[in-house]
mmCIF file as Biopython writes it, N, C-alpha, C and O atoms, coordinates in Angstrom:
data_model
#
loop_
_atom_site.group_PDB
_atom_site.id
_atom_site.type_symbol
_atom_site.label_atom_id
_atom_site.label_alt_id
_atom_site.label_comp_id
_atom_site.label_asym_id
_atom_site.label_entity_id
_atom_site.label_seq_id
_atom_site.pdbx_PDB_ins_code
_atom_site.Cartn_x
_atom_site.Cartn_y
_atom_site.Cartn_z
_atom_site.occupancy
_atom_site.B_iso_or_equiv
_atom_site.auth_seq_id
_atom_site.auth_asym_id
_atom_site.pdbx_PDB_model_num
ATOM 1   N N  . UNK A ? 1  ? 19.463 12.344  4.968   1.0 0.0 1  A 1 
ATOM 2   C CA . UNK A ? 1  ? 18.481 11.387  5.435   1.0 0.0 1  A 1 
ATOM 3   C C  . UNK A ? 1  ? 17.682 10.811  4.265   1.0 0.0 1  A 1 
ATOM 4   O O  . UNK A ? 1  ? 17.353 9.628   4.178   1.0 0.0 1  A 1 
ATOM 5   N N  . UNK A ? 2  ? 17.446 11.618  3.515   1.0 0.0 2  A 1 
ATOM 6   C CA . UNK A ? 2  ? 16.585 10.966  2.089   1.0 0.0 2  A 1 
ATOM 7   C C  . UNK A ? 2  ? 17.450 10.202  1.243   1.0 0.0 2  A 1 
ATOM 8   O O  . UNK A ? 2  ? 16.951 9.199   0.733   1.0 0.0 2  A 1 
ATOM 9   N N  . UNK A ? 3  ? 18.261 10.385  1.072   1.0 0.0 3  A 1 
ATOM 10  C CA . UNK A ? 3  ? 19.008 9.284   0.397   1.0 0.0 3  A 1 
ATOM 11  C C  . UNK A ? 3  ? 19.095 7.736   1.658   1.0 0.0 3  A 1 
ATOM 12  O O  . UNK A ? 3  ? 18.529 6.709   1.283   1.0 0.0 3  A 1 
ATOM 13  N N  . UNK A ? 4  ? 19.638 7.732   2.718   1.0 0.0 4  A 1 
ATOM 14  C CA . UNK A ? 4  ? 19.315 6.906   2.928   1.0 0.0 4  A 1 
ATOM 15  C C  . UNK A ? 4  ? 18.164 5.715   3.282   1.0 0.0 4  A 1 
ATOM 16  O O  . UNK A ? 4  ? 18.190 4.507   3.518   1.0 0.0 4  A 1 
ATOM 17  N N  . UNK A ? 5  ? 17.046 6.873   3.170   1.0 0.0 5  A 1 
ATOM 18  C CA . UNK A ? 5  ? 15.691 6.148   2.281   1.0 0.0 5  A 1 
ATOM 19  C C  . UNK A ? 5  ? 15.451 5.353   1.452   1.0 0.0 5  A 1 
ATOM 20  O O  . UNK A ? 5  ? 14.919 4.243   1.432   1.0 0.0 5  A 1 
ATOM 21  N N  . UNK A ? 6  ? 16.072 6.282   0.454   1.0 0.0 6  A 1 
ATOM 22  C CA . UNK A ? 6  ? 15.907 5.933   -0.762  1.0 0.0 6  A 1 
ATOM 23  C C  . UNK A ? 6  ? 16.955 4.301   -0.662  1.0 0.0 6  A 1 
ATOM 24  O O  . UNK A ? 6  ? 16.679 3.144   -0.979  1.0 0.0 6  A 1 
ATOM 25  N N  . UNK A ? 7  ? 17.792 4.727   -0.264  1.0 0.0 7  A 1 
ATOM 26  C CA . UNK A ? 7  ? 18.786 3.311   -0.671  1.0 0.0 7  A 1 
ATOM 27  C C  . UNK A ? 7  ? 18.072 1.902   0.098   1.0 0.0 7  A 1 
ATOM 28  O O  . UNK A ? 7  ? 17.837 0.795   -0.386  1.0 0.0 7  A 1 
ATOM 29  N N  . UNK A ? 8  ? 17.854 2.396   1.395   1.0 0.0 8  A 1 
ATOM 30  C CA . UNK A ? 8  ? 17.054 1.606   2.045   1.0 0.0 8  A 1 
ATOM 31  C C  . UNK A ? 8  ? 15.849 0.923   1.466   1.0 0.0 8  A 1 
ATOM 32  O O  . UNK A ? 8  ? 15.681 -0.286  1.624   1.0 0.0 8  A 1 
ATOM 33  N N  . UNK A ? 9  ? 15.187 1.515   0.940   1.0 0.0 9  A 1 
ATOM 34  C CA . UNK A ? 9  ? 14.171 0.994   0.699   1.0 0.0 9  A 1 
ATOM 35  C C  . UNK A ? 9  ? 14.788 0.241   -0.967  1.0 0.0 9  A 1 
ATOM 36  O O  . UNK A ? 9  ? 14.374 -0.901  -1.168  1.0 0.0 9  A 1 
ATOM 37  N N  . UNK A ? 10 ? 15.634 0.798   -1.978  1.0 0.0 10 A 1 
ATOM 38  C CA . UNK A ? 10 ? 15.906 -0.010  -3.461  1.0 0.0 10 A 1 
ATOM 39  C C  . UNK A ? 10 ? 16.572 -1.012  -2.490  1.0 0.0 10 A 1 
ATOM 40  O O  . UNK A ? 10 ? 16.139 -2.052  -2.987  1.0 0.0 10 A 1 
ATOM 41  N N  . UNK A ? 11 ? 17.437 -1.464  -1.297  1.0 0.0 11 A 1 
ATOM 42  C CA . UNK A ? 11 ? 18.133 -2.637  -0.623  1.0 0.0 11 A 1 
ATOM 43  C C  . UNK A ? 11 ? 16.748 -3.793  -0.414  1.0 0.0 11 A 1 
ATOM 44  O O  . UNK A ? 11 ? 16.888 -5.009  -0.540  1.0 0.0 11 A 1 
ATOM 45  N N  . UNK A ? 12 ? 15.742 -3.274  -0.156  1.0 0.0 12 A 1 
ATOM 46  C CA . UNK A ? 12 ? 14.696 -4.172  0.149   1.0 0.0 12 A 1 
ATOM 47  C C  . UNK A ? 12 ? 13.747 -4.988  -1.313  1.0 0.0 12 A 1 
ATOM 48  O O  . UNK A ? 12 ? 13.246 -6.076  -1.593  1.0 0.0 12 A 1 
ATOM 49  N N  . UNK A ? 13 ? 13.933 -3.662  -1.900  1.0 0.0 13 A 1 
ATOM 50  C CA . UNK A ? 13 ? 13.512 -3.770  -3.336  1.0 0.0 13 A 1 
ATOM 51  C C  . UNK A ? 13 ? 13.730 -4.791  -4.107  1.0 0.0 13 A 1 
ATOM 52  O O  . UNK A ? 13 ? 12.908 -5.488  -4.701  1.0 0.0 13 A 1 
ATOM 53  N N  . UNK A ? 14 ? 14.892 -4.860  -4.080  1.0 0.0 14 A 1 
ATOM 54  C CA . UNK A ? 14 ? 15.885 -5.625  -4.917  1.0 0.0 14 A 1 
ATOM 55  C C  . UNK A ? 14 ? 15.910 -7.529  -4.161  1.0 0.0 14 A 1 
ATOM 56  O O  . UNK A ? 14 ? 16.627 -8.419  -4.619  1.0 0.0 14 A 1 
ATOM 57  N N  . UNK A ? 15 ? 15.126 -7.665  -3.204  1.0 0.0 15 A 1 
ATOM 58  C CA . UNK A ? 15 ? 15.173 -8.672  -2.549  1.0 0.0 15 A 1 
ATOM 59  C C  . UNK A ? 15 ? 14.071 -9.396  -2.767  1.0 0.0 15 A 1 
ATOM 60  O O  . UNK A ? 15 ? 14.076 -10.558 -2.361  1.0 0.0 15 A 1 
ATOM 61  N N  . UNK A ? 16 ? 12.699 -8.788  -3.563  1.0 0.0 16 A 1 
ATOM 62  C CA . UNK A ? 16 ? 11.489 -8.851  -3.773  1.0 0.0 16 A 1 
ATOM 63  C C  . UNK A ? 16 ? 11.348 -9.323  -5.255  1.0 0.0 16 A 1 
ATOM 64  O O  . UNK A ? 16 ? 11.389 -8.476  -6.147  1.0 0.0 16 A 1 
ATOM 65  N N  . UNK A ? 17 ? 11.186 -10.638 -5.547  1.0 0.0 17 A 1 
ATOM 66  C CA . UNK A ? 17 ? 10.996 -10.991 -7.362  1.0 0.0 17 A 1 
ATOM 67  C C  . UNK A ? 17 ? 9.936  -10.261 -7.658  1.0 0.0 17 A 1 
ATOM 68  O O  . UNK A ? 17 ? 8.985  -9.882  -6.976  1.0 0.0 17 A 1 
ATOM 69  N N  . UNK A ? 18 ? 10.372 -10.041 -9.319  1.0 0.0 18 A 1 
ATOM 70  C CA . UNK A ? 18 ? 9.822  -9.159  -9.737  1.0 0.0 18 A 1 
ATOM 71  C C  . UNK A ? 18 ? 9.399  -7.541  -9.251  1.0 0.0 18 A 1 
ATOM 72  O O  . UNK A ? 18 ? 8.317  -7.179  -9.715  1.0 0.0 18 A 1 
ATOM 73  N N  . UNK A ? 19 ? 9.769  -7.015  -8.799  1.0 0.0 19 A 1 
ATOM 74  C CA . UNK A ? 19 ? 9.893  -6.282  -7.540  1.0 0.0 19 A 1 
ATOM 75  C C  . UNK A ? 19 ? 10.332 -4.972  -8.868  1.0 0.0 19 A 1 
ATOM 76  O O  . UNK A ? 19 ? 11.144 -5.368  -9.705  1.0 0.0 19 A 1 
ATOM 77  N N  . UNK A ? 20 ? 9.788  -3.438  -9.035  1.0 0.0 20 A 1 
ATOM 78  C CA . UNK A ? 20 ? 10.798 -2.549  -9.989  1.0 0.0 20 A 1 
ATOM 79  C C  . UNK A ? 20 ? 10.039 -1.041  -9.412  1.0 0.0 20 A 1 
ATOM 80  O O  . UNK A ? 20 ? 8.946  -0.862  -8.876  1.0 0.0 20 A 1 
ATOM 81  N N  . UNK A ? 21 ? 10.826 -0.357  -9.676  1.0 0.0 21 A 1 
ATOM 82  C CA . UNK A ? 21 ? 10.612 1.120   -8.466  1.0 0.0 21 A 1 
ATOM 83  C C  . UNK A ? 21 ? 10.332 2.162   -9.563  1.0 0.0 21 A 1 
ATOM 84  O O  . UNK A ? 21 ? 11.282 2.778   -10.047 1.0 0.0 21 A 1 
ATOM 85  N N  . UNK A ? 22 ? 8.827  2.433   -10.060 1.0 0.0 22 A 1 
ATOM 86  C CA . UNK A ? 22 ? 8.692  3.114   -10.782 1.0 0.0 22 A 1 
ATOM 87  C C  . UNK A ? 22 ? 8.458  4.354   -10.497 1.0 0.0 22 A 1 
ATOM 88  O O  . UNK A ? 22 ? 7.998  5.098   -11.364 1.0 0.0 22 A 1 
ATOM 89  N N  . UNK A ? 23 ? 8.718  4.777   -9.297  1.0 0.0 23 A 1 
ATOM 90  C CA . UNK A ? 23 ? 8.779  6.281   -9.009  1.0 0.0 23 A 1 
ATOM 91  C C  . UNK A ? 23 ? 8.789  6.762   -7.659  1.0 0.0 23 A 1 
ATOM 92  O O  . UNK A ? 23 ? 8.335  5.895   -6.913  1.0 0.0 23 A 1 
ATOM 93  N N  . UNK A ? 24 ? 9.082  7.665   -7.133  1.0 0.0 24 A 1 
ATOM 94  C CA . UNK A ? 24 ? 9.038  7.876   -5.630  1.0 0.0 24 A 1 
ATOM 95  C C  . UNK A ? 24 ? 8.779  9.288   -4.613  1.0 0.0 24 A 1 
ATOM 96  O O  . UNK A ? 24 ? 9.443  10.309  -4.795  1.0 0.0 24 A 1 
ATOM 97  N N  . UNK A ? 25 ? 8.046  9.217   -3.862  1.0 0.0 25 A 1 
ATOM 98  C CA . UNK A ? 25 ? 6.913  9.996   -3.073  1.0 0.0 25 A 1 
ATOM 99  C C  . UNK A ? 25 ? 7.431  10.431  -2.021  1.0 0.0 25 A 1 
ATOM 100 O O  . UNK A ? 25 ? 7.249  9.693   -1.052  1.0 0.0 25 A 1 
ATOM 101 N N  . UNK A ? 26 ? 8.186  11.630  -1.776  1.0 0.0 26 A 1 
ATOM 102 C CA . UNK A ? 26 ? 8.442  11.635  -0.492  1.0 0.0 26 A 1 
ATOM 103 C C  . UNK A ? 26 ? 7.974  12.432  -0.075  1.0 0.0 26 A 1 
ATOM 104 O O  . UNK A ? 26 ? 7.832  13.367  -0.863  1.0 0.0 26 A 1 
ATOM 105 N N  . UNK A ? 27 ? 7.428  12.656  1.339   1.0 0.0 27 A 1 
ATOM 106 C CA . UNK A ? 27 ? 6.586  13.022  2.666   1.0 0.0 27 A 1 
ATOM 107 C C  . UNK A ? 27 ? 7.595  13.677  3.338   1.0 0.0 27 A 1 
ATOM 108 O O  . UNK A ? 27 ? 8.143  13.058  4.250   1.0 0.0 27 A 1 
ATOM 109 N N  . UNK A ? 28 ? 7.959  14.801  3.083   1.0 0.0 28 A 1 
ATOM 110 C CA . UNK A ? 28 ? 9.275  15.590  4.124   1.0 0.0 28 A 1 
ATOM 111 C C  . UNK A ? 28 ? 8.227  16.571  5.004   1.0 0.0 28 A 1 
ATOM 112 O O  . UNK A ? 28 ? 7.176  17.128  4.684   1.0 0.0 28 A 1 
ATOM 113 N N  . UNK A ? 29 ? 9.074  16.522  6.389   1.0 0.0 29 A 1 
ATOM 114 C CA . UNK A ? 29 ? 8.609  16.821  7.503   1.0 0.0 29 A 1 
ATOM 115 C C  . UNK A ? 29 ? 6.930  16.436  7.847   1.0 0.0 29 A 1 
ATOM 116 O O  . UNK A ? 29 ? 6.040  17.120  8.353   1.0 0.0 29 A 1 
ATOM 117 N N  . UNK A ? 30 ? 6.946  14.989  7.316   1.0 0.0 30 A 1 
ATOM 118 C CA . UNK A ? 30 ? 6.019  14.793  8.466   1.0 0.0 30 A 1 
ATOM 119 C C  . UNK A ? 30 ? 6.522  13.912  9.474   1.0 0.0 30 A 1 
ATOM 120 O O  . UNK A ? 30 ? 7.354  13.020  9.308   1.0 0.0 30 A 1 
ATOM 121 N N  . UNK A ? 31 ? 5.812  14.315  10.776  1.0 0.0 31 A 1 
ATOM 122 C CA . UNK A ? 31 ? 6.665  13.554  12.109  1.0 0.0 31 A 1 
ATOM 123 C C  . UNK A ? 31 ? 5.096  12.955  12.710  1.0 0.0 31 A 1 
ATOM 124 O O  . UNK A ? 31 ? 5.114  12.124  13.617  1.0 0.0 31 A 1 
ATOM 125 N N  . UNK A ? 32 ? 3.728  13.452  12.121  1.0 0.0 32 A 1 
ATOM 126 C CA . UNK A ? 32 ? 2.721  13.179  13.097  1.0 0.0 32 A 1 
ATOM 127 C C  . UNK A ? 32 ? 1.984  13.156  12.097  1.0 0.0 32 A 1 
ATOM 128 O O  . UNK A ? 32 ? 1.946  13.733  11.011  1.0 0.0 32 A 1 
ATOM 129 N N  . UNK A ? 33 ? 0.808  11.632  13.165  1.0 0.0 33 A 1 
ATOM 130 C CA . UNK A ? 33 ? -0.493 11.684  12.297  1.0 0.0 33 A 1 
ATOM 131 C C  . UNK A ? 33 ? -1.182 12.630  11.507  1.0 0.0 33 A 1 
ATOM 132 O O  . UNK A ? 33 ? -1.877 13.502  12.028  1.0 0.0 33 A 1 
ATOM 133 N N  . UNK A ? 34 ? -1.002 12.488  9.967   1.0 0.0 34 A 1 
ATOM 134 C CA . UNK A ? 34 ? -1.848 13.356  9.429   1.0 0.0 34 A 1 
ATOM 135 C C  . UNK A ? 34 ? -1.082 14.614  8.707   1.0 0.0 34 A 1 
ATOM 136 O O  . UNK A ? 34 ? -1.466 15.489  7.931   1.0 0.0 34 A 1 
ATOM 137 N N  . UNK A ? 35 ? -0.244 14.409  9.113   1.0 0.0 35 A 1 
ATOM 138 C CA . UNK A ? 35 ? 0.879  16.183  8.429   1.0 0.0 35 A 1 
ATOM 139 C C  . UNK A ? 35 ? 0.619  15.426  6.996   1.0 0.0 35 A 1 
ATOM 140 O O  . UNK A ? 35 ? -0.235 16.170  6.512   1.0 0.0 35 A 1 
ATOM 141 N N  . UNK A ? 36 ? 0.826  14.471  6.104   1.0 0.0 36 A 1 
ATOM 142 C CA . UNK A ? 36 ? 1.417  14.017  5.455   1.0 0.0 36 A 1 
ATOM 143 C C  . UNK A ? 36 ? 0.118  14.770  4.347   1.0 0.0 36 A 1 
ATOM 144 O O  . UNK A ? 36 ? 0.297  15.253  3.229   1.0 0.0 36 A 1 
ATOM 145 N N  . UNK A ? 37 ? -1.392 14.628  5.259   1.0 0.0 37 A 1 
ATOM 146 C CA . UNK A ? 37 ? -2.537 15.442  3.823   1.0 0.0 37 A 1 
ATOM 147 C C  . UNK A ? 37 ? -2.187 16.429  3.826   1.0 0.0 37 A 1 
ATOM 148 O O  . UNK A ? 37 ? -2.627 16.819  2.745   1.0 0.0 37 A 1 
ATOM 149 N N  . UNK A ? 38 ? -1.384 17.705  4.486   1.0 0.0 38 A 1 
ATOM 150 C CA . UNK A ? 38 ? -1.113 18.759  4.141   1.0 0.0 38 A 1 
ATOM 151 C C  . UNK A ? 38 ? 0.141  19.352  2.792   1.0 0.0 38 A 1 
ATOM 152 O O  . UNK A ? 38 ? 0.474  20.458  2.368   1.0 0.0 38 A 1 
ATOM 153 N N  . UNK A ? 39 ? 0.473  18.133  2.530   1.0 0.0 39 A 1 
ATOM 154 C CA . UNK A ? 39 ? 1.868  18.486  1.486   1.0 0.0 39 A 1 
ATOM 155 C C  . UNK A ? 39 ? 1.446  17.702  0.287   1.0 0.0 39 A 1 
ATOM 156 O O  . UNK A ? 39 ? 0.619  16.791  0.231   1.0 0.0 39 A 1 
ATOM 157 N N  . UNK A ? 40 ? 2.335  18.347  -0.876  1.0 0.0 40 A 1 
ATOM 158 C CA . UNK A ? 40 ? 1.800  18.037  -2.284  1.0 0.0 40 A 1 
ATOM 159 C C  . UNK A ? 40 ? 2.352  16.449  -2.273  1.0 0.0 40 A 1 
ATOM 160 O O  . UNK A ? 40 ? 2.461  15.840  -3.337  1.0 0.0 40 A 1 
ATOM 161 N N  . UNK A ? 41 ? 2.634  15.931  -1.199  1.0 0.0 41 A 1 
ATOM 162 C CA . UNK A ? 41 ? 3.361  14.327  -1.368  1.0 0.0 41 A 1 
ATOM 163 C C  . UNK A ? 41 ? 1.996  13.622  -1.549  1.0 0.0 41 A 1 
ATOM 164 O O  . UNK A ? 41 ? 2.144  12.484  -1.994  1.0 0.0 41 A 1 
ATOM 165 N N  . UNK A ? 42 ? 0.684  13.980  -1.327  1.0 0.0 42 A 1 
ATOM 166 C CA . UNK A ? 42 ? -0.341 13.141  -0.953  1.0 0.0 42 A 1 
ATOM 167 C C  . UNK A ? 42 ? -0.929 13.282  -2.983  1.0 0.0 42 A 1 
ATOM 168 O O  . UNK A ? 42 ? -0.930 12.346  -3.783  1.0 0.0 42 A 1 
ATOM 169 N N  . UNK A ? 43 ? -1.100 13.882  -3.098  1.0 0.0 43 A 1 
ATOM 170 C CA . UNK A ? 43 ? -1.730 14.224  -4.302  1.0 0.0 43 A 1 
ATOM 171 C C  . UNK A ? 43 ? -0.667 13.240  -5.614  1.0 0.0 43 A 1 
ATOM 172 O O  . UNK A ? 43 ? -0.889 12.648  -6.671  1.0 0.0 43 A 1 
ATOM 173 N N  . UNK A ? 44 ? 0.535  13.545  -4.730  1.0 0.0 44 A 1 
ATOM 174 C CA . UNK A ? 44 ? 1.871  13.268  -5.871  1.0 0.0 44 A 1 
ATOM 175 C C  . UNK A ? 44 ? 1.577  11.975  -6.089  1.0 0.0 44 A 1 
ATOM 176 O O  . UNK A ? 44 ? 1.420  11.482  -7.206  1.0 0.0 44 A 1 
ATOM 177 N N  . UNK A ? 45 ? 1.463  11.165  -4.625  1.0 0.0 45 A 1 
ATOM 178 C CA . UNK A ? 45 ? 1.219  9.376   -4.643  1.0 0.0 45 A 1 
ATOM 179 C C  . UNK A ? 45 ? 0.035  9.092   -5.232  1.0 0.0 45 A 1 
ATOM 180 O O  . UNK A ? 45 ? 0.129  8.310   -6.177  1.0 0.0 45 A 1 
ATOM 181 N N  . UNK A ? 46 ? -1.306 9.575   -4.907  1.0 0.0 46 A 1 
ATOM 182 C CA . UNK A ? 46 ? -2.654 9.091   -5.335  1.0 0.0 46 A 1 
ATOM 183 C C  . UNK A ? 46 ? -2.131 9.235   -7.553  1.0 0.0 46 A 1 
ATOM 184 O O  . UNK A ? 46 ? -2.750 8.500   -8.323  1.0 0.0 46 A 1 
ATOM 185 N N  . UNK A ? 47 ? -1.058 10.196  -8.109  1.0 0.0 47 A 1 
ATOM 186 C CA . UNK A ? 47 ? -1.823 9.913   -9.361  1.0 0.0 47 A 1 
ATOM 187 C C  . UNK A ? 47 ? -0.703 9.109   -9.680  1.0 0.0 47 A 1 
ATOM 188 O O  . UNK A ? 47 ? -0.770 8.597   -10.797 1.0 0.0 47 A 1 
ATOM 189 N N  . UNK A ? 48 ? 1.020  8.676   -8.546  1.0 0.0 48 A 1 
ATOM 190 C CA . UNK A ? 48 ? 1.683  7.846   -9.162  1.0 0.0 48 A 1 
ATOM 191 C C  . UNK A ? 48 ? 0.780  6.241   -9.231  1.0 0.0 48 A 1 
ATOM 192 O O  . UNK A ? 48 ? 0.742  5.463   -10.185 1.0 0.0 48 A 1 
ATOM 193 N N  . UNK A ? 49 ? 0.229  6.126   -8.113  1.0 0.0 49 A 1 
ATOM 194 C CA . UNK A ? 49 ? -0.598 5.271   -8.273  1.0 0.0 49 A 1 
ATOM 195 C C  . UNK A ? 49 ? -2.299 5.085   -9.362  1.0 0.0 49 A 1 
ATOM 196 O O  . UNK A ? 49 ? -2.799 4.004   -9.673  1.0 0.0 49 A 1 
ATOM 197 N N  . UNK A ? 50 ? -2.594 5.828   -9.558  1.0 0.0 50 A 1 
ATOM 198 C CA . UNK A ? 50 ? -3.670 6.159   -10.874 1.0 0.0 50 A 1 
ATOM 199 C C  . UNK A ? 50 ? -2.711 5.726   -12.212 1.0 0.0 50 A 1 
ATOM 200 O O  . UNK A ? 50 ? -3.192 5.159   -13.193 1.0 0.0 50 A 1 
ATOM 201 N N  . UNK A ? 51 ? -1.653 5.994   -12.121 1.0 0.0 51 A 1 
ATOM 202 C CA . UNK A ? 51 ? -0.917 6.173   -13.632 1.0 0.0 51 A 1 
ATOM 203 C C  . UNK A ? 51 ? -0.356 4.263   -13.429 1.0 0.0 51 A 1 
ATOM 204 O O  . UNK A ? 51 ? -0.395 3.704   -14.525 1.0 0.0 51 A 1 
ATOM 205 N N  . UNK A ? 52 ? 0.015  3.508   -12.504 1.0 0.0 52 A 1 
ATOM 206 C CA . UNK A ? 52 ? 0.022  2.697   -12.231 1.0 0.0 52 A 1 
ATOM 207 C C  . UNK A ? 52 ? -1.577 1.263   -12.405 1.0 0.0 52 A 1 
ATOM 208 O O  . UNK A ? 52 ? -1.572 0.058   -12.659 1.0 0.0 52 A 1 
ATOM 209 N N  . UNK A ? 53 ? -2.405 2.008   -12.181 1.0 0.0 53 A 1 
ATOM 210 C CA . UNK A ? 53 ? -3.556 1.184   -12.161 1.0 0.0 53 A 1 
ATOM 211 C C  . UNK A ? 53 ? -4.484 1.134   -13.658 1.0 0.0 53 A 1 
ATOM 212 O O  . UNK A ? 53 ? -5.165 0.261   -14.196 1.0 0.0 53 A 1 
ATOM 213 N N  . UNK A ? 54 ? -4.043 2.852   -14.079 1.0 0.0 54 A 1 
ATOM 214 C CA . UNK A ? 54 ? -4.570 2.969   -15.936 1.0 0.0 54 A 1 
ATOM 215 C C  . UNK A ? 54 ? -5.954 3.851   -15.394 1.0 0.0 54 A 1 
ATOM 216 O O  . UNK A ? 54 ? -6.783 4.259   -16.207 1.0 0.0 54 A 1 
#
């Protein structure tokens, strides 16, 4: 299933100018509002995005 994520989402990617996938966050087993603050995916995104902004 994660790979077809992943592909899914570089298929959309790639459709977007200027558009480049500098890293990626995945959220496994969340199915419901809110699971997603319990896993290191939340922490992982806030500093891919910090390292993104400077």
């Amino acid at each position: 299933m994660r790979e077809f994520v992943l592909v899914s989402l570089r298929g959309i990617t790639c459709c977007v100018p200027n558009a480049r996938e500098i890293g990626v966050v995945l959220g496994i087993g969340t199915m419901d509002v809110g699971d997603v603050r319990e896993t290191p995916a939340m922490q992982q995104a806030y500093d891919l995005g910090a390292s993104i902004c400077g």
